[in-house]
Predicted model as a PDB file, atoms N, CA, C, CB and O in Angstrom, pLDDT in the B-factor column:
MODEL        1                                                                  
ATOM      1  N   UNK A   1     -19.843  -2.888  29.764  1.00 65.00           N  
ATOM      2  CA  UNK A   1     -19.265  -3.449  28.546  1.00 65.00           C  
ATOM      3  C   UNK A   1     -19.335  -2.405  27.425  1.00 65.00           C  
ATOM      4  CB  UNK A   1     -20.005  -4.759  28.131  1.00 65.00           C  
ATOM      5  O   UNK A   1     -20.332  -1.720  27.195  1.00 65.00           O  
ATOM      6  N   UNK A   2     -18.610  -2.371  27.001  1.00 76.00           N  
ATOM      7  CA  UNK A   2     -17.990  -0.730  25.256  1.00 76.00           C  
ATOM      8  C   UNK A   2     -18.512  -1.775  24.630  1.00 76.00           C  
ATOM      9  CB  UNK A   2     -15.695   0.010  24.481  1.00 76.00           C  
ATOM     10  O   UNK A   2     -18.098  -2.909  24.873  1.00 76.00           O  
ATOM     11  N   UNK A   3     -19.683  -1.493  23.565  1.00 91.00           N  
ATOM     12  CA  UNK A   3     -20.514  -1.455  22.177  1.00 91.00           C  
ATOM     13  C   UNK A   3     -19.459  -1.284  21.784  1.00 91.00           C  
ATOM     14  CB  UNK A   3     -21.687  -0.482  21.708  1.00 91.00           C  
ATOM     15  O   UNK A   3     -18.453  -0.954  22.413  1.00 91.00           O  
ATOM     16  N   UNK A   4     -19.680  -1.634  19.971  1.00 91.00           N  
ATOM     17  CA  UNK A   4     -18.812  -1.135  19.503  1.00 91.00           C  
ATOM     18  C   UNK A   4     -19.460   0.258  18.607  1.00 91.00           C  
ATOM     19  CB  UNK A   4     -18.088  -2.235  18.829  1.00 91.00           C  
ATOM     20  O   UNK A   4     -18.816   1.142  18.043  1.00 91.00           O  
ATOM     21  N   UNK A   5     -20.784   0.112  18.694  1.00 92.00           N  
ATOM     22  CA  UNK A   5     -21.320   1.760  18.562  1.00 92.00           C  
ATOM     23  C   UNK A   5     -20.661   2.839  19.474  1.00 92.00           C  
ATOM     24  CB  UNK A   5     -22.940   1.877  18.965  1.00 92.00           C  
ATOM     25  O   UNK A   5     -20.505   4.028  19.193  1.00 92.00           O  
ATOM     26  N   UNK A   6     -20.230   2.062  20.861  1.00 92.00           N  
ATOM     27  CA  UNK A   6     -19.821   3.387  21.304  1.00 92.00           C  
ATOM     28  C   UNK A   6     -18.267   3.564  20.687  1.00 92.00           C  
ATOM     29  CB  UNK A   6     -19.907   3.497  23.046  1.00 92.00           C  
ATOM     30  O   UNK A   6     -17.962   4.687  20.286  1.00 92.00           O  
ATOM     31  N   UNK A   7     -17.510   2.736  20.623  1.00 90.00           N  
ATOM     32  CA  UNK A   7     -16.430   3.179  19.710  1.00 90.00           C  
ATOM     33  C   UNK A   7     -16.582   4.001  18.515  1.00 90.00           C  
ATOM     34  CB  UNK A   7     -15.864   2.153  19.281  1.00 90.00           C  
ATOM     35  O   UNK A   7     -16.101   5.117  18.318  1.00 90.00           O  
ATOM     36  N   UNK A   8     -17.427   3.191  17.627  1.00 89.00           N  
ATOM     37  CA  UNK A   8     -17.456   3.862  16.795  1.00 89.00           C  
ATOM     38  C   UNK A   8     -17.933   5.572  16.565  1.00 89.00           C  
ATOM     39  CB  UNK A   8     -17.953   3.091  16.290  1.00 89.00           C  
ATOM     40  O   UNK A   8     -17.525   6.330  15.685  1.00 89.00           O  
ATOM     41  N   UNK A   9     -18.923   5.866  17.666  1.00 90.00           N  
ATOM     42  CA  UNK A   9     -19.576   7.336  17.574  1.00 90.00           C  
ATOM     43  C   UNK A   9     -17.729   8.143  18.528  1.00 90.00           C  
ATOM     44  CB  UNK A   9     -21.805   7.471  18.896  1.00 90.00           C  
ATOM     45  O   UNK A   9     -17.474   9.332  18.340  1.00 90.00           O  
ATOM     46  N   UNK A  10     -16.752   7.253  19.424  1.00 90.00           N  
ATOM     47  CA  UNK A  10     -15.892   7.975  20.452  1.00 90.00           C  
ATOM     48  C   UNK A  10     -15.332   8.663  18.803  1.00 90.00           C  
ATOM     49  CB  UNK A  10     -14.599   6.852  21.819  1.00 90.00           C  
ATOM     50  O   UNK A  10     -15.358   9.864  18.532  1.00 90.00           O  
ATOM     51  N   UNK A  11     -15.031   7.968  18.213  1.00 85.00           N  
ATOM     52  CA  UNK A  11     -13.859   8.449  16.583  1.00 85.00           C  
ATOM     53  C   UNK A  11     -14.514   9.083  15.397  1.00 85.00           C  
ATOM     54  CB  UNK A  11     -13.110   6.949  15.682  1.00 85.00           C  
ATOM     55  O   UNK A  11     -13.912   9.715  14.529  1.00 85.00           O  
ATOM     56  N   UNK A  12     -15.874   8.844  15.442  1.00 85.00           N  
ATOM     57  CA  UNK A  12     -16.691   9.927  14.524  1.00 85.00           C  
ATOM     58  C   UNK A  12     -16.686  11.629  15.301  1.00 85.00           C  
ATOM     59  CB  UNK A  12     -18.559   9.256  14.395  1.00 85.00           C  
ATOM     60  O   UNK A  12     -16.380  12.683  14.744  1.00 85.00           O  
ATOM     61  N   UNK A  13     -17.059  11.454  16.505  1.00 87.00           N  
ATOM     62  CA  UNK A  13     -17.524  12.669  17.143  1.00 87.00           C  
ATOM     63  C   UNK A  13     -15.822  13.244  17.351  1.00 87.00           C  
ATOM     64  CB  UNK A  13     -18.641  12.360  18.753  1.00 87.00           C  
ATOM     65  O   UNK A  13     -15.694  14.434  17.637  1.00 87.00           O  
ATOM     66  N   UNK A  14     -14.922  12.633  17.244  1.00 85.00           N  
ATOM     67  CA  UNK A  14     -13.103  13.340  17.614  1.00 85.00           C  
ATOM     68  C   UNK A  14     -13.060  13.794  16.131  1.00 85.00           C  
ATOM     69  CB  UNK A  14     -11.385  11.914  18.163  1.00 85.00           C  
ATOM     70  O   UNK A  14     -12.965  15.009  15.956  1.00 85.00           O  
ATOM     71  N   UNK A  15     -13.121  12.923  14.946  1.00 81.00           N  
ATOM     72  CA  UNK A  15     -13.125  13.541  13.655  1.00 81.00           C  
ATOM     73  C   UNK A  15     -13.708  14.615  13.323  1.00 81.00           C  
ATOM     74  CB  UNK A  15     -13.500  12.874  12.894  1.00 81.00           C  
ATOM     75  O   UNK A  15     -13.110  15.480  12.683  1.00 81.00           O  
ATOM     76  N   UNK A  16     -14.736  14.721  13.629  1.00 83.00           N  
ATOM     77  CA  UNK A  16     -16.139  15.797  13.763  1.00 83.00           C  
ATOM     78  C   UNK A  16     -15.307  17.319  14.435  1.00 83.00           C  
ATOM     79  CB  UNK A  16     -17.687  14.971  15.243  1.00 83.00           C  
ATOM     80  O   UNK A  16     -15.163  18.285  13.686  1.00 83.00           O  
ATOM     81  N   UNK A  17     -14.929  17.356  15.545  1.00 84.00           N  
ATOM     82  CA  UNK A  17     -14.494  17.889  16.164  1.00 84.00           C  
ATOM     83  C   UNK A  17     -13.108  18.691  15.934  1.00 84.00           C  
ATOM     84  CB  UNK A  17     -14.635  17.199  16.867  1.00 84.00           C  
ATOM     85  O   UNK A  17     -12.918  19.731  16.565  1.00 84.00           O  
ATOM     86  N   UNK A  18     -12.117  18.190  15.004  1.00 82.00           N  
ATOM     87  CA  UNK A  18     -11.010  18.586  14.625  1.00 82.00           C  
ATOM     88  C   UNK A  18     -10.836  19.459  14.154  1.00 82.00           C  
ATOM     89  CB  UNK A  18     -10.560  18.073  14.141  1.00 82.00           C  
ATOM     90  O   UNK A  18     -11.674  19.827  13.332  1.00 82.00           O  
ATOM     91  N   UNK A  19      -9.368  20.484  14.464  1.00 81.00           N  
ATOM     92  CA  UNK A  19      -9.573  21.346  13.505  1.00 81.00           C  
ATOM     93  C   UNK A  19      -8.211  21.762  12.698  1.00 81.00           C  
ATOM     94  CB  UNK A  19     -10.253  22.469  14.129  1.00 81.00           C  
ATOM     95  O   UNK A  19      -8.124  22.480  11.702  1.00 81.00           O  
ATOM     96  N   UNK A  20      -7.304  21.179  13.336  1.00 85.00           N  
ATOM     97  CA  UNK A  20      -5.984  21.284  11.924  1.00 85.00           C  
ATOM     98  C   UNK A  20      -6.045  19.616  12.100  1.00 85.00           C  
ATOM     99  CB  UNK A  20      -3.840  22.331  12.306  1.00 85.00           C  
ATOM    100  O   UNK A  20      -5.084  19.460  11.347  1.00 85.00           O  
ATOM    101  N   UNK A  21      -6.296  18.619  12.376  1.00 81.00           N  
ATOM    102  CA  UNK A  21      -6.584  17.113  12.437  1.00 81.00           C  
ATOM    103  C   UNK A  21      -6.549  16.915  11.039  1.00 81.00           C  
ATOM    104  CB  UNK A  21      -8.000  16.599  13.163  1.00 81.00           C  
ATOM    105  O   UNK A  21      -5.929  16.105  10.350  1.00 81.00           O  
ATOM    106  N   UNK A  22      -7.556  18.065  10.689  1.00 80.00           N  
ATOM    107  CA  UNK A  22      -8.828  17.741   9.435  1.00 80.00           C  
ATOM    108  C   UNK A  22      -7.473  17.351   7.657  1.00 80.00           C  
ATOM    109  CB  UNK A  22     -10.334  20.077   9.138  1.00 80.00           C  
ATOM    110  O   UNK A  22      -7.479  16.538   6.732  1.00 80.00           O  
ATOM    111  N   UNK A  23      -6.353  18.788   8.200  1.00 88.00           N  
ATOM    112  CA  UNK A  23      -5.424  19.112   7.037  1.00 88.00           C  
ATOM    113  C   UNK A  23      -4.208  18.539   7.187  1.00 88.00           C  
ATOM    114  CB  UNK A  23      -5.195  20.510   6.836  1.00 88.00           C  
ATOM    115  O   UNK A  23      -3.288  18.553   6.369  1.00 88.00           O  
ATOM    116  N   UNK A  24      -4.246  17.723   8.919  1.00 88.00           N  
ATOM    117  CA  UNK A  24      -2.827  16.804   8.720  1.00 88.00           C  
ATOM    118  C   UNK A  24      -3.418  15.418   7.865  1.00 88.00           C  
ATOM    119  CB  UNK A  24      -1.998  16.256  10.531  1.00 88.00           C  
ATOM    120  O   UNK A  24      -2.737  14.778   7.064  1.00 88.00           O  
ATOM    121  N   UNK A  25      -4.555  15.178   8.157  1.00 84.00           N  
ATOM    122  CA  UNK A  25      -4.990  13.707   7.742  1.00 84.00           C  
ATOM    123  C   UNK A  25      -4.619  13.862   6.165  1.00 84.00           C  
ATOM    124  CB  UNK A  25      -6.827  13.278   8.081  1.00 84.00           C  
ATOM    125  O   UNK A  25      -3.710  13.235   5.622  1.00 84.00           O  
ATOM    126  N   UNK A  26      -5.476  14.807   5.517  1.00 90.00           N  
ATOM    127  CA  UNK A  26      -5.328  14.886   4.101  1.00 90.00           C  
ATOM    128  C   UNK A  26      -3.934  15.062   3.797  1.00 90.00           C  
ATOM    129  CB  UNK A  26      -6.130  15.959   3.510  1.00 90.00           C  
ATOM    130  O   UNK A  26      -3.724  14.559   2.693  1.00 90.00           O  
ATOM    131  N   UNK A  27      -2.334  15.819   4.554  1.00 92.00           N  
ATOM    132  CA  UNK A  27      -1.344  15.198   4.238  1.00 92.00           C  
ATOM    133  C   UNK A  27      -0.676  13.889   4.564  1.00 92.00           C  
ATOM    134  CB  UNK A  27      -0.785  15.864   4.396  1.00 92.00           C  
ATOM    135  O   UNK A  27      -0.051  13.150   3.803  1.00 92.00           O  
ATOM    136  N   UNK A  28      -0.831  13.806   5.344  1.00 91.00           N  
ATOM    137  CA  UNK A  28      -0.904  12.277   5.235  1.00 91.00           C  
ATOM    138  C   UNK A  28      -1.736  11.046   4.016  1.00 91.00           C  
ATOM    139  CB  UNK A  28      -1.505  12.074   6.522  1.00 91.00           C  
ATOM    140  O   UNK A  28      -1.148  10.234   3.300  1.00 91.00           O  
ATOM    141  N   UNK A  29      -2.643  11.188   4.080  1.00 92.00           N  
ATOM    142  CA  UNK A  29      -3.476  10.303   2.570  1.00 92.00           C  
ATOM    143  C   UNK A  29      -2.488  10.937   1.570  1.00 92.00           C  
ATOM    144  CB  UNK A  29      -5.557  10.814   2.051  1.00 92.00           C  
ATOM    145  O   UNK A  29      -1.743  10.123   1.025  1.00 92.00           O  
ATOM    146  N   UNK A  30      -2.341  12.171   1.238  1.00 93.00           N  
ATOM    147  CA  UNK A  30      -1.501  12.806   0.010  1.00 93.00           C  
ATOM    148  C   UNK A  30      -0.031  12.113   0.229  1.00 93.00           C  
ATOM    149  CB  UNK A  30      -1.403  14.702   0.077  1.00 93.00           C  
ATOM    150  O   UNK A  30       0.501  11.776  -0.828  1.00 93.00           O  
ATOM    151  N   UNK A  31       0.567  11.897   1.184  1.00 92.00           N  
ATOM    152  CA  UNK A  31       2.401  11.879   1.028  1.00 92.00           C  
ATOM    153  C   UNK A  31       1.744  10.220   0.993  1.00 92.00           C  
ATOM    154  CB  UNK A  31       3.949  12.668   2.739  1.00 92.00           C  
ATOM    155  O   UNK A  31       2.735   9.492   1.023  1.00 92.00           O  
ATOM    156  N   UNK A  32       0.736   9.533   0.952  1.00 92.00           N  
ATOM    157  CA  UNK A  32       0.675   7.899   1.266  1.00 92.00           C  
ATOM    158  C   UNK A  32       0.342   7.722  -0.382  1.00 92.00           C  
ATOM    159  CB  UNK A  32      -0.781   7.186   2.647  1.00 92.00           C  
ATOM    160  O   UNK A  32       0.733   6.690  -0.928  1.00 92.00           O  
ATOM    161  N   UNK A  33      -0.338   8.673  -1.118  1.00 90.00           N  
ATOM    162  CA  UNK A  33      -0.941   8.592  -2.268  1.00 90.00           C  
ATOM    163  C   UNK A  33       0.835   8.574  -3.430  1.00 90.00           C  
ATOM    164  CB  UNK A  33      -2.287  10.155  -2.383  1.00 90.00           C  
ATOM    165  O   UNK A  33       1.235   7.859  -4.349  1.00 90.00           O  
ATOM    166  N   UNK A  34       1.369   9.714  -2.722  1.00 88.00           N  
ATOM    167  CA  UNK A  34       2.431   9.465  -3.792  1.00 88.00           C  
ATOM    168  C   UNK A  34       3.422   8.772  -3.623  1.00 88.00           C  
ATOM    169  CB  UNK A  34       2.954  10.421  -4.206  1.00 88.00           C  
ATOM    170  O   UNK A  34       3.957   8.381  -4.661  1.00 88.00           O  
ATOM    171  N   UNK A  35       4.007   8.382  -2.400  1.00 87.00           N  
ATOM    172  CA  UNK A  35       4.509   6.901  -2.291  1.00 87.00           C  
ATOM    173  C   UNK A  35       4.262   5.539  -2.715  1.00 87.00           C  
ATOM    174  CB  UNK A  35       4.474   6.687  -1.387  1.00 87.00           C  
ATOM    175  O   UNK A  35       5.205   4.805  -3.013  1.00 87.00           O  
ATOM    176  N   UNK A  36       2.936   5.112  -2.768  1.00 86.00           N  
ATOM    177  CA  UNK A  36       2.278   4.060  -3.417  1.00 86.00           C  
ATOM    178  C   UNK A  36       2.028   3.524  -4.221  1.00 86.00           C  
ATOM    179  CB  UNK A  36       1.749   3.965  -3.403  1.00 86.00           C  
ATOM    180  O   UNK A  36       2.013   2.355  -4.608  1.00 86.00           O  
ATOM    181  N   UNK A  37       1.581   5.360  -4.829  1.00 85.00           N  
ATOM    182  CA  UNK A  37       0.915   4.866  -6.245  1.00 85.00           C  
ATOM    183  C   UNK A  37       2.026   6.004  -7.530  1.00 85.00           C  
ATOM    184  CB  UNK A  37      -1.374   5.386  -6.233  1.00 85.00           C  
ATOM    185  O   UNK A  37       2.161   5.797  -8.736  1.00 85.00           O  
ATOM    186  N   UNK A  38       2.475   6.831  -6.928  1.00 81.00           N  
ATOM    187  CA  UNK A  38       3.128   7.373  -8.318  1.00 81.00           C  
ATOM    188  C   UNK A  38       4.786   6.977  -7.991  1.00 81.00           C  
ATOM    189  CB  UNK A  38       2.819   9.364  -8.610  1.00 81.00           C  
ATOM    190  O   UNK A  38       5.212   6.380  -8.979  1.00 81.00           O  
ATOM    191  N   UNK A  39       5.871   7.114  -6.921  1.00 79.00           N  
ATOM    192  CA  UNK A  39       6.481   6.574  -6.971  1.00 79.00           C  
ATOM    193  C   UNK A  39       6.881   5.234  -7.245  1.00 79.00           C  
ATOM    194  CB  UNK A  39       6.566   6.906  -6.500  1.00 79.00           C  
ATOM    195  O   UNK A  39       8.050   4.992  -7.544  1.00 79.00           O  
ATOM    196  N   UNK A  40       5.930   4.254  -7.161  1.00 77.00           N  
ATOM    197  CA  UNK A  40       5.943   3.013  -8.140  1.00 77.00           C  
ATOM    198  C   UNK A  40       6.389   2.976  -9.742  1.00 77.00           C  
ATOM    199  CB  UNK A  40       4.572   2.570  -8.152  1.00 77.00           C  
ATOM    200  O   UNK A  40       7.211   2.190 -10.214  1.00 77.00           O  
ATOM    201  N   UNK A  41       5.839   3.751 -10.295  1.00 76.00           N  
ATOM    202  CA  UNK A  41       5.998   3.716 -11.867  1.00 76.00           C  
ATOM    203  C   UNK A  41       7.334   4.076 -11.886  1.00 76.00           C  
ATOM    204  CB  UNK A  41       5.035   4.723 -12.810  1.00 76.00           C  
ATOM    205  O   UNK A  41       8.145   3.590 -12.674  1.00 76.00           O  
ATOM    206  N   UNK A  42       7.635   5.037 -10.921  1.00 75.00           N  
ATOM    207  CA  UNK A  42       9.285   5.548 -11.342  1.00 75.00           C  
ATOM    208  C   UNK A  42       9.921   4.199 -10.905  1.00 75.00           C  
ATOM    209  CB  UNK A  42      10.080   7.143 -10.330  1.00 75.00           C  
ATOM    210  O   UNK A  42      10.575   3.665 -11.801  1.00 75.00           O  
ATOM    211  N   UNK A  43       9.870   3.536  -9.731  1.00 74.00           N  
ATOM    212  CA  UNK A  43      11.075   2.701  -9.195  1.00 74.00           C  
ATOM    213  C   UNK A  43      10.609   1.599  -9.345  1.00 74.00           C  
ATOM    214  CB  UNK A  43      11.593   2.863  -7.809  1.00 74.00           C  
ATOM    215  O   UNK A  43      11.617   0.894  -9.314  1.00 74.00           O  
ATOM    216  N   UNK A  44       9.439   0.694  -9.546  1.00 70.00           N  
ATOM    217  CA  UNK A  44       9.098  -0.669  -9.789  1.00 70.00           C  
ATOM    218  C   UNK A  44       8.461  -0.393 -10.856  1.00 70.00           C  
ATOM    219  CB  UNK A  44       8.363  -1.471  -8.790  1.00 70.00           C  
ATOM    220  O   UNK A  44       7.245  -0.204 -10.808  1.00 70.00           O  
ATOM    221  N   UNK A  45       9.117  -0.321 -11.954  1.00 62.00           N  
ATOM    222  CA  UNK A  45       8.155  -0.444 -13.116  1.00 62.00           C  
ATOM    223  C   UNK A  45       8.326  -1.788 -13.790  1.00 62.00           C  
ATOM    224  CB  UNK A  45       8.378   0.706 -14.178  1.00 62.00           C  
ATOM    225  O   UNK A  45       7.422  -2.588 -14.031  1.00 62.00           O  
ATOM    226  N   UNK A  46       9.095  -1.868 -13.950  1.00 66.00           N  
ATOM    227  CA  UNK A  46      10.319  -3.673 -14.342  1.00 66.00           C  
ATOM    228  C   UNK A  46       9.386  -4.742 -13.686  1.00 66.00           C  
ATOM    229  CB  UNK A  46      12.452  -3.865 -13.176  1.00 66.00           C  
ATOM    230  O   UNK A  46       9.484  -4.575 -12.470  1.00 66.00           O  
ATOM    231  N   UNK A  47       8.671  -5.594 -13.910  1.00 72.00           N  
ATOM    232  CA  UNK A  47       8.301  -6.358 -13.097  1.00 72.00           C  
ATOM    233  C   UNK A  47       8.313  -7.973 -14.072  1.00 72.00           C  
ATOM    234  CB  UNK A  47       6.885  -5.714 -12.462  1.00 72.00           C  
ATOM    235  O   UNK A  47       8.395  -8.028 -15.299  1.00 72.00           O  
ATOM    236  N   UNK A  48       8.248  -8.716 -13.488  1.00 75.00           N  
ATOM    237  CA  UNK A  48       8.567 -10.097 -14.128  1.00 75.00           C  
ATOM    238  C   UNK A  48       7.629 -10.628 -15.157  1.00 75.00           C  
ATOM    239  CB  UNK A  48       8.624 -11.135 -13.081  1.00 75.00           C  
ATOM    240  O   UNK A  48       8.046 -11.391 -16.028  1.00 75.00           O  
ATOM    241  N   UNK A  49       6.149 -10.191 -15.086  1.00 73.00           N  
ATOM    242  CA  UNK A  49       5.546 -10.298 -16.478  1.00 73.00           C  
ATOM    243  C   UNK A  49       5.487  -9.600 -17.514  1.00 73.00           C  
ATOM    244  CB  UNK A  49       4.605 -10.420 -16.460  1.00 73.00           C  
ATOM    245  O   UNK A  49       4.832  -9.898 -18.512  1.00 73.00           O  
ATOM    246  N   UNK A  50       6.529  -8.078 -17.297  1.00 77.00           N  
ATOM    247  CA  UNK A  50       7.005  -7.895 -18.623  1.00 77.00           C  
ATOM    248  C   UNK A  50       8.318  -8.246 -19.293  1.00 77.00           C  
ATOM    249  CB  UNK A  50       6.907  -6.774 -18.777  1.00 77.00           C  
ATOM    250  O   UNK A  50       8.781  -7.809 -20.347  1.00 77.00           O  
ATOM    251  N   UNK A  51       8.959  -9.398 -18.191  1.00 82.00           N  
ATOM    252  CA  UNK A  51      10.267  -9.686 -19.450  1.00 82.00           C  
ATOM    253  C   UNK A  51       9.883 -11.711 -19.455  1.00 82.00           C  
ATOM    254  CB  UNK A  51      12.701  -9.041 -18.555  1.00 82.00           C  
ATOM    255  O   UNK A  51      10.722 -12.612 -19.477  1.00 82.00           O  
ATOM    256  N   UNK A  52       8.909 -11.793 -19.437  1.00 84.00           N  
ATOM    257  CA  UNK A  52       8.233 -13.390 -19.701  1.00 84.00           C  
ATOM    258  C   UNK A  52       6.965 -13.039 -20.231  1.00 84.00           C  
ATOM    259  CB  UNK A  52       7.988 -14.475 -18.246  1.00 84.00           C  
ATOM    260  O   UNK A  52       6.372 -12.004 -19.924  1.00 84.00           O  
ATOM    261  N   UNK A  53       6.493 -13.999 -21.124  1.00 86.00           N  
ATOM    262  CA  UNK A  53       5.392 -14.375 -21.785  1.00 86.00           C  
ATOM    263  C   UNK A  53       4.567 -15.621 -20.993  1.00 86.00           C  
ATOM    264  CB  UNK A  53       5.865 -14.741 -23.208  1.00 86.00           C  
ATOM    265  O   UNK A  53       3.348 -15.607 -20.823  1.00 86.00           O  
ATOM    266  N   UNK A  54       5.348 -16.558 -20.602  1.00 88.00           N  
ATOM    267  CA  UNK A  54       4.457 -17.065 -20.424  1.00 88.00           C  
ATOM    268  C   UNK A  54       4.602 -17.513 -18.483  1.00 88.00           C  
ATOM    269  CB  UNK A  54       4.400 -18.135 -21.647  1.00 88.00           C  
ATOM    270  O   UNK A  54       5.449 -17.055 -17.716  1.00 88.00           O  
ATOM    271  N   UNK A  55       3.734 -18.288 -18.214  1.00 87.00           N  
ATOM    272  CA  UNK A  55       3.610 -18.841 -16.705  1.00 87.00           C  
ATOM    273  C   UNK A  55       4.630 -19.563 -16.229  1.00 87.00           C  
ATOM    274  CB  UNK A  55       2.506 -19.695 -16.486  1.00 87.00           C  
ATOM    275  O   UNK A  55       5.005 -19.500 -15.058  1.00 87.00           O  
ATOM    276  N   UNK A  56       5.252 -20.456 -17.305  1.00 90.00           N  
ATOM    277  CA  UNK A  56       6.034 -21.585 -17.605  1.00 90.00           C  
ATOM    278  C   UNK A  56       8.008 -20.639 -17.422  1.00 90.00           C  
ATOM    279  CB  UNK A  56       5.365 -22.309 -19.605  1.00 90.00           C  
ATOM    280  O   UNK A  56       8.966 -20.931 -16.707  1.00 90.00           O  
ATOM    281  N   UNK A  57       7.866 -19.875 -18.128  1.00 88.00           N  
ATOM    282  CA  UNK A  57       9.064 -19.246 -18.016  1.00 88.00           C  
ATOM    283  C   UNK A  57       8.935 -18.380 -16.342  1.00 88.00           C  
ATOM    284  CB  UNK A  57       9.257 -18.180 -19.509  1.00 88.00           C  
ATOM    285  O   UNK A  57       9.594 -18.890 -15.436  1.00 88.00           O  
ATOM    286  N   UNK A  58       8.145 -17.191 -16.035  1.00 85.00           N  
ATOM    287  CA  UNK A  58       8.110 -16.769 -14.545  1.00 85.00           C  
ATOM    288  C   UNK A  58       8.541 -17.735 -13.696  1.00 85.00           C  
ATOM    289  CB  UNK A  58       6.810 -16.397 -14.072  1.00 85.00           C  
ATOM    290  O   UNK A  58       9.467 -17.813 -12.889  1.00 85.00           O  
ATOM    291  N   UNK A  59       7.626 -18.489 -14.068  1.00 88.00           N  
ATOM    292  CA  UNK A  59       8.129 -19.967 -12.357  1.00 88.00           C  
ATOM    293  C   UNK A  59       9.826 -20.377 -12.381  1.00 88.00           C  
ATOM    294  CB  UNK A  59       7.067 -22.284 -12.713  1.00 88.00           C  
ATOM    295  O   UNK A  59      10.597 -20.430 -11.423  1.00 88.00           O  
ATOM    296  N   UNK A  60      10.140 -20.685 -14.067  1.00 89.00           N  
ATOM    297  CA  UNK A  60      11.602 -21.232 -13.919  1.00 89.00           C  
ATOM    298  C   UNK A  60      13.207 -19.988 -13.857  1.00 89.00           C  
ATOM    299  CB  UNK A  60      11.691 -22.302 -15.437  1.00 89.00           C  
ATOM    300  O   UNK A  60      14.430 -20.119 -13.806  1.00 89.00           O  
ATOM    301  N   UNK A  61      12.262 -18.916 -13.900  1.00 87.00           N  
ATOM    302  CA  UNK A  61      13.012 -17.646 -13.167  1.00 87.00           C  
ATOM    303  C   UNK A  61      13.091 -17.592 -11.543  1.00 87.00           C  
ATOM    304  CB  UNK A  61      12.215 -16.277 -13.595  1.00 87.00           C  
ATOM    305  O   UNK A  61      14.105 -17.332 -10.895  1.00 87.00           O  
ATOM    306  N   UNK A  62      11.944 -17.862 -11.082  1.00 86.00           N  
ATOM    307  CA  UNK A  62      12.090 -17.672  -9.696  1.00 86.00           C  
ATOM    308  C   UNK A  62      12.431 -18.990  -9.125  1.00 86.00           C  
ATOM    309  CB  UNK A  62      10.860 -17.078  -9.067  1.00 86.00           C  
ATOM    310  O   UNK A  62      13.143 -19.022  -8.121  1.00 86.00           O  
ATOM    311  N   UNK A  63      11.994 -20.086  -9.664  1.00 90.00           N  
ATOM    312  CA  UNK A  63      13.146 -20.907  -9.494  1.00 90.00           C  
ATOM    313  C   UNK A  63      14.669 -20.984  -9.078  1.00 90.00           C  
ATOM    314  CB  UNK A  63      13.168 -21.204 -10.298  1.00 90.00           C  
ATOM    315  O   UNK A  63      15.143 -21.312  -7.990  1.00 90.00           O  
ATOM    316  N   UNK A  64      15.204 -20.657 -10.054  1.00 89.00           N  
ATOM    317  CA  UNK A  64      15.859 -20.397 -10.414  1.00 89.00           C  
ATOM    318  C   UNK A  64      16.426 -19.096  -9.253  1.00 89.00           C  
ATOM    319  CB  UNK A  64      15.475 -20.390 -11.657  1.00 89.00           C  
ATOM    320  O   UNK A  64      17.545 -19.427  -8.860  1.00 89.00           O  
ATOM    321  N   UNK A  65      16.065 -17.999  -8.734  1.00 86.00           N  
ATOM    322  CA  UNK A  65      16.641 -17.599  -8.328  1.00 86.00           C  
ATOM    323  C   UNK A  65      16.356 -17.870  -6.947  1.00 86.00           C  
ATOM    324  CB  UNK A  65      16.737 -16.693  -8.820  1.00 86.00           C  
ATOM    325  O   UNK A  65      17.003 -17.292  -6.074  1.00 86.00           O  
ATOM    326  N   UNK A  66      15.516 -18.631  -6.682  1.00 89.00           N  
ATOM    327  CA  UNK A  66      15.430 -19.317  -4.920  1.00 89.00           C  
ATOM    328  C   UNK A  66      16.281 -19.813  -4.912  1.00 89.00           C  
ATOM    329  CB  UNK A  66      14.415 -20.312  -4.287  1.00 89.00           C  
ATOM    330  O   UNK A  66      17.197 -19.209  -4.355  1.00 89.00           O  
ATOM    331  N   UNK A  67      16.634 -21.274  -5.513  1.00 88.00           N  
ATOM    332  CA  UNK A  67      17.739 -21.999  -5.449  1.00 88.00           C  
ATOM    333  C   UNK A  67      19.057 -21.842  -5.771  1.00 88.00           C  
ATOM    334  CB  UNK A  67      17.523 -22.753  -5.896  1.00 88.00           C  
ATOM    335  O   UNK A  67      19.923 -22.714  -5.698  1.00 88.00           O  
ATOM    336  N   UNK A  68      19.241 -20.248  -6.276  1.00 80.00           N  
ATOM    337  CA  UNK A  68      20.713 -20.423  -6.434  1.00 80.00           C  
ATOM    338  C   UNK A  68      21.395 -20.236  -5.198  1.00 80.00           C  
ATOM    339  CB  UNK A  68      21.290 -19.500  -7.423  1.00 80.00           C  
ATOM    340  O   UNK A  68      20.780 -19.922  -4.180  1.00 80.00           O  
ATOM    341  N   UNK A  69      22.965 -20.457  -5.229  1.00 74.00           N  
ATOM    342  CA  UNK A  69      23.718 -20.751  -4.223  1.00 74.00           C  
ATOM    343  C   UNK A  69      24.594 -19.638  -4.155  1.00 74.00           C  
ATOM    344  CB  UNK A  69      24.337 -22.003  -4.328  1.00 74.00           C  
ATOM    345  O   UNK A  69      25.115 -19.503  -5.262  1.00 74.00           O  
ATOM    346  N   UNK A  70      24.919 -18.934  -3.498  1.00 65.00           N  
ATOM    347  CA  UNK A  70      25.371 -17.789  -3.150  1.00 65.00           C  
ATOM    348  C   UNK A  70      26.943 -18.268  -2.696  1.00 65.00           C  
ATOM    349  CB  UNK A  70      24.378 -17.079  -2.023  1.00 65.00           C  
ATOM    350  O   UNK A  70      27.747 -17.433  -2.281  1.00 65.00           O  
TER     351      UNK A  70                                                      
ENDMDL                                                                          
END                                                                             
């Protein structure tokens, strides 16, 4: 029966071990970092609690656009 210690030491000791692994991972986290978090501000910046004040208006927007009829 696989522990899950032994899993866990199979993917520590492959990490451990790497050696361009080490500089794809960090591009990867980097191209995930600016997709996420800085391309957001450019393309979703607009979001529905800045053109409503209150709770009461959001709901009868999305309301509103569930039920319309196409």
């Amino acid at each position: 029966m696989i522990t899950i210690k032994r899993i866990v030491n199979f993917y520590v000791d492959g990490f451990k071990s790497m050696t361009w692994g080490k500089q794809l991972w960090m591009l990867i986290f980097l191209k995930l970092f600016l997709i996420f978090f800085i391309m957001k501000f450019f393309f979703f910046s607009d979001t529905i609690e800045d053109k409503y004040q209150t709770e009461e208006e959001v709901g009868m927007h999305v309301l509103e656009n569930i039920t319309k009829s196409k």
